[in-house]
N, C-alpha and C positions, 0 to 999 in steps of 0.2 A: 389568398396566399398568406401565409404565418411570416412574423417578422422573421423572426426565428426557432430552428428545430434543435430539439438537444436529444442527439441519441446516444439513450444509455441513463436508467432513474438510480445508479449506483451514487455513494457520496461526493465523486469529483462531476459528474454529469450534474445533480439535483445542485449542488454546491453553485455550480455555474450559470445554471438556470434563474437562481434567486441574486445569482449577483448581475445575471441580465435587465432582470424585472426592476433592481433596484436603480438601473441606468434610463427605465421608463421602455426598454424592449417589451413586445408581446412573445409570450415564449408558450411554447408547447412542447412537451417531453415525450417522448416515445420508445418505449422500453419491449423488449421482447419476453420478461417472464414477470414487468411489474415492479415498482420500489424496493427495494434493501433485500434481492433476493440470492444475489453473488456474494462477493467476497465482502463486501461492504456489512455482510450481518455478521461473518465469521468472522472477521477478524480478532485482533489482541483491543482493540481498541485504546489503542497509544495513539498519541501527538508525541512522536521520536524526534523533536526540534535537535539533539542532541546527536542525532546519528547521522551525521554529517558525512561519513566514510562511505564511500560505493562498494557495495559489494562485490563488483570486481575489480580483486584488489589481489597484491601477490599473497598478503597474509590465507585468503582463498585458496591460491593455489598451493600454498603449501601442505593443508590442511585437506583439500579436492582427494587426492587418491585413498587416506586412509579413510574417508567419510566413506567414498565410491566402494569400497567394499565390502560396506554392511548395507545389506536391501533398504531395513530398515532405520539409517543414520540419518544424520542431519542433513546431506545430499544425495540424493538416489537418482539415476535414468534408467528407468525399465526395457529390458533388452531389444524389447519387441519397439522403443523410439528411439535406439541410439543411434541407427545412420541417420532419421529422419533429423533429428538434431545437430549433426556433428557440425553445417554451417555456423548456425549460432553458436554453436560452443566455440571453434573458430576464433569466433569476432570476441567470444567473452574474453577469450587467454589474450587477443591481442588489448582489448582493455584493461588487462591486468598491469602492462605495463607501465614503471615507474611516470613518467613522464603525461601518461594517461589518467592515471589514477589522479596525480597534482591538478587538471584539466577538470576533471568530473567532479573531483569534491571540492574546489573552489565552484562551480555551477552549482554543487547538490546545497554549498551552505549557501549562495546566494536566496535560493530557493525556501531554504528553511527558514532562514531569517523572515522574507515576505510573508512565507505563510504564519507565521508564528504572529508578526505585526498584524497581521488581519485577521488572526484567529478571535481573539474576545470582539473587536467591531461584531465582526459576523454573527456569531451566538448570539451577540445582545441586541443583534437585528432581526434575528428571525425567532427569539424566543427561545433559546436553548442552554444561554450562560447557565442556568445551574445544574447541566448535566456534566458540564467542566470538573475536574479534579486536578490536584496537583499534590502528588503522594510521593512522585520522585520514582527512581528504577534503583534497582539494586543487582549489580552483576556481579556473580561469584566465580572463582576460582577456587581449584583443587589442590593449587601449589603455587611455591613462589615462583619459579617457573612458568606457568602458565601467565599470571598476570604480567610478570617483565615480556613475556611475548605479546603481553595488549599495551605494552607503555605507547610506544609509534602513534598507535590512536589516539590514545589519552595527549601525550604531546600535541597532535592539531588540534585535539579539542582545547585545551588551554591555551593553543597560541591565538583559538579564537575568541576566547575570555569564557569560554565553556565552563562553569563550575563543576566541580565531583571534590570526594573524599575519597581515599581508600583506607579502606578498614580493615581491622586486625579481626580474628575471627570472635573475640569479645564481645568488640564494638558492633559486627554484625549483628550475633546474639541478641545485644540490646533493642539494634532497630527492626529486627526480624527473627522475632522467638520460632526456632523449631525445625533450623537446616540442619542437615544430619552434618558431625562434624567431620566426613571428609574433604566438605568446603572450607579452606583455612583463612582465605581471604578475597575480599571483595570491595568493589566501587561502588557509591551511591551516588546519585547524579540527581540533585533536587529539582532543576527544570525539568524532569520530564513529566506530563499531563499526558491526561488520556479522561476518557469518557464516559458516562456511567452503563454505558450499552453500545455499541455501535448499531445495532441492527434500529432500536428505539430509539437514536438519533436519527437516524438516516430518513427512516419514516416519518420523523419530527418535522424534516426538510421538506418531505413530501405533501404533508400536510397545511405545513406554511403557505408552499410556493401556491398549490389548489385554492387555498384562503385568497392568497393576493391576485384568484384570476387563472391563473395559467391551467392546461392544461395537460392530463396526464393519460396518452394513451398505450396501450396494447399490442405491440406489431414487432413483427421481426423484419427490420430491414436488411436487404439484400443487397442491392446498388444505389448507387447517387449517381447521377448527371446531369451535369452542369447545362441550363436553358437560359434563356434568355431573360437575364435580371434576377437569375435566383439560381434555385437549383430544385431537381426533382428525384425524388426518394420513392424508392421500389421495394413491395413486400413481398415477403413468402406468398401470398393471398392474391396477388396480382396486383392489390390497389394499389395509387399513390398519393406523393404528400409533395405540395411545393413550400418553398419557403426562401425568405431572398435570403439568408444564411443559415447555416448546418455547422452544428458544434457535433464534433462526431468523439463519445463518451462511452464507448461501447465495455469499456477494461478490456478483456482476453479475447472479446472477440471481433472488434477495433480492426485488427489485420484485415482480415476477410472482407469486411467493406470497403475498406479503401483499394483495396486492391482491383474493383468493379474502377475506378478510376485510371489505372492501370499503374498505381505505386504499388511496390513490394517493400516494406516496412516487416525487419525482419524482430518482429513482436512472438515471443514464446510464451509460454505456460511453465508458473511454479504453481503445480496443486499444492495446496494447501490443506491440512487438517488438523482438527483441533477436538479436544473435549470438555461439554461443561458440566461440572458439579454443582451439586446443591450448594449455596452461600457460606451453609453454616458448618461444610467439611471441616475447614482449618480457619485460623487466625491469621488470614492472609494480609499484610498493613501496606503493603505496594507492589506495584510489577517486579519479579523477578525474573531476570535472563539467567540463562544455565547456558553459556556462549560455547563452551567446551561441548557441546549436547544439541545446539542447534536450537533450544524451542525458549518458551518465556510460560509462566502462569501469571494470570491477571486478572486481580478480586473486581467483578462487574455489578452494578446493580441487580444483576439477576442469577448472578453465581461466579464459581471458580473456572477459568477457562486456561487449559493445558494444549496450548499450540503454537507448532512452529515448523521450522524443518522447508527443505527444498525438494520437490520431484520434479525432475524437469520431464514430463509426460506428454501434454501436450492436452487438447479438448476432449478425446474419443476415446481413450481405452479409460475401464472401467476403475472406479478407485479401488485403493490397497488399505485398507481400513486396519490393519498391523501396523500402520504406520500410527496414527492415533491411539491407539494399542501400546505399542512402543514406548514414547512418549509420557503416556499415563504409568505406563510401571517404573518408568524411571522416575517420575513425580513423585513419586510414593516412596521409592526410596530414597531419594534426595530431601523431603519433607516427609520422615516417620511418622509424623502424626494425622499426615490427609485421608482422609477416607475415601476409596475408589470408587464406592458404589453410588450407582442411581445417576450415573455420567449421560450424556447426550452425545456423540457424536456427529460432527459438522465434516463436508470437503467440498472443496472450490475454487476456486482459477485464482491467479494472481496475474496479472500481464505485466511481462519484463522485457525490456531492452535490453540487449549486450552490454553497453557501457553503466546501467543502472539508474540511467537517468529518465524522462521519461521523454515522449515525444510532444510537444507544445508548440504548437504557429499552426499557421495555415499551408494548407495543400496546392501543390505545387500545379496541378492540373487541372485546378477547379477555386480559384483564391478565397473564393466564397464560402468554403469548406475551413472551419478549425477544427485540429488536431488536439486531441487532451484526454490521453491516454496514453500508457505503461509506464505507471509509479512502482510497480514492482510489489513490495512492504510496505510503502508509504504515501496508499493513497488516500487515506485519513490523514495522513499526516500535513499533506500538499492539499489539502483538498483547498480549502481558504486560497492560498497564494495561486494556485491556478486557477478559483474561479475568478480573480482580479483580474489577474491577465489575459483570460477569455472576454470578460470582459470589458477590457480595454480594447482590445485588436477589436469587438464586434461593433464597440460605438466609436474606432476610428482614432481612438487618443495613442501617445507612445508608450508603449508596456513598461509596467512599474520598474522590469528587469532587460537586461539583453537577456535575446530569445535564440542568441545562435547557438550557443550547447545545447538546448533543446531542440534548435531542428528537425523536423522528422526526416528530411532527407538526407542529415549530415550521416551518414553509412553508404 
């Protein structure tokens, strides 16, 4: 029997793995398509320490119907899942409100804070600080208008000592040659870091953890049931896996397992999609959000990657690759000088909660089971601070954080 199993070889699953090993657990990973093959390789590859604000939030709803009516905007539900969804959406509008939103972004910064404090430990333990960067984000705006509609943000951000500037579109200019000038003004936010690849870190994680021992298998699990002094894990294949604890790291598809327990953990799908260009397109000098548009471009070790946007779709109907599309033509004319050609296109699940927050503790029917899964956007970005806390609840200590916002039963 394994000390411990971690299902799911994405960056918050591998994250948690190595910060088991580092508490002297024996840990074994179990993954259904393999290391950094989900979201964890498409992503923007930001550490958004910064984005404190949950995404549902009323600023959302106000902006929800004109997005909802372009297929391809910054929020789309394809027709063929909109009753299938209409609970969770439900539960999103009622996280929208005021008094909810106060509740979730006090929880989302406590979060950030942790993971941001464990972020360089972690790197410089598993061999990966110089994939680190720190170039800062630059978010623009079309009018002055538009940005006095983001102040409310900017206000928590600085009532939490968040740094930014806002720039005239001069000052943009300066720190970013080459936005077409119907962006007139924009924020820079120096803390924000990001990575020089997601997909080549993640793998970096996976290489380490194999280095230090651990092991990294191949399986789609099905069920867990709780046995006696452990717990025992059930494949597509028939076989199985015990282990006296189970870190269950699945991202999007997280639900589905626990649900063999008999919890309903109402965990959705934002497809995501993105495209990467060759490096040397444009003079990209840090992340930029296009917030008015839904997406971000973000200069990676291996190229220019244009993605962003919300579908709420679900695992099964096939992607909409217009949306990537999309996206890209609008990069092009918001940055005249990008080159479109010779792109890649990426799509892949994001797992989201209603509230925005994610699910973290242990299982209610099975205590032996940790939850740690639906970061939503930011599961690079949490990924550090929840493997801490995975790894606290596994060897018994009290989590670095209160874990009741995180709940996975508080729904």
């Amino acid at each position: 029997m394994s000390q411990v199993i971690v299902i799911g070889a994405g960056v918050v699953g591998l994250s948690a793995a190595l910060a088991a090993q580092a508490r002297g657990l024996s840990v074994v990973v179990i993954d259904r398509e393999g290391p950094a093959a989900g979201a964890s390789a498409g992503n923007a590859g930001a550490f958004a320490f910064t984005d404190i604000l949950p995404l549902a939030s009323p600023g959302i709803l106000r902006k929800a119907p004109k997005w909802l009516l372009d297929p391809l905007g910054p929020l789309s539900v394809p027709p063929a899942y909109a009753l299938k969804i209409a609970p969770w959406m439900f539960r999103f509008w009622r996280a929208c409100q005021p008094g909810r939103v106060a509740h979730s972004t006090t929880a989302q910064t406590a979060l950030m804070d942790l993971s941001k404090a464990e972020l360089e430990p972690f790197l410089a333990a598993t061999g990966t600080l110089p994939m680190l960067r720190k170039d800062g984000n630059l978010q623009v705006y079309e009018s002055a208008a538009e940005l006095k509609s983001a102040e409310p943000g900017w206000a928590a951000r600085a009532a939490h000592g968040i740094a930014f500037h806002h720039l005239t579109a001069r000052e943009m200019a300066d720190l970013q040659p080459g936005l077409a000038p119907r962006f007139t003004h924009g924020t820079f936010t120096p803390g924000w870091y990001s990575i020089a690849d997601p997909k080549l870190y993640t793998l970096a994680l996976a290489e380490r953890f194999t280095a230090q021992g651990g092991s990294l298998l191949r399986a789609e699990i099905t069920a867990l049931k709780p046995v006696e002094g452990g717990v025992e894990l059930l494949t597509t294949t028939g076989s199985t896996h015990r282990a006296d604890q189970v870190v269950l790291a699945a991202g999007a598809f997280s639900h589905r397992i626990a649900r063999s327990l008999g919890e309903k953990i109402p965990l959705e799908t934002e497809r995501g999609y993105n495209t990467t260009l060759p490096a040397d397109d444009f003079d990209l000098r840090m992340q930029v959000t296009f917030g008015g548009h839904g997406f971000v471009i973000t200069r990676l070790s291996t190229g220019l990657r244009v993605g962003g946007a919300v579908e709420l779709g679900g695992l099964d109907l096939p992607p909409n690759y217009k949306r990537a599309e999309a996206m890209l033509q609008k990069a092009q004319a918001f940055l005249p000088g990008l080159n479109p050609a010779g792109g890649v296109q990426w799509f892949g699940f994001r797992p989201s909660l209603p509230d925005s927050l994610p699910a973290i503790g242990p299982s209610r029917a099975a205590p032996r089971v940790i939850y740690a899964f639906g970061h939503g956007h930011l599961g690079l970005t949490q990924s550090a601070g929840t493997a801490r806390l995975v790894a606290d609840m596994l060897t018994g200590r009290t989590p670095a954080l209160d874990l009741t916002p995180f709940s996975p039963h508080r729904f």
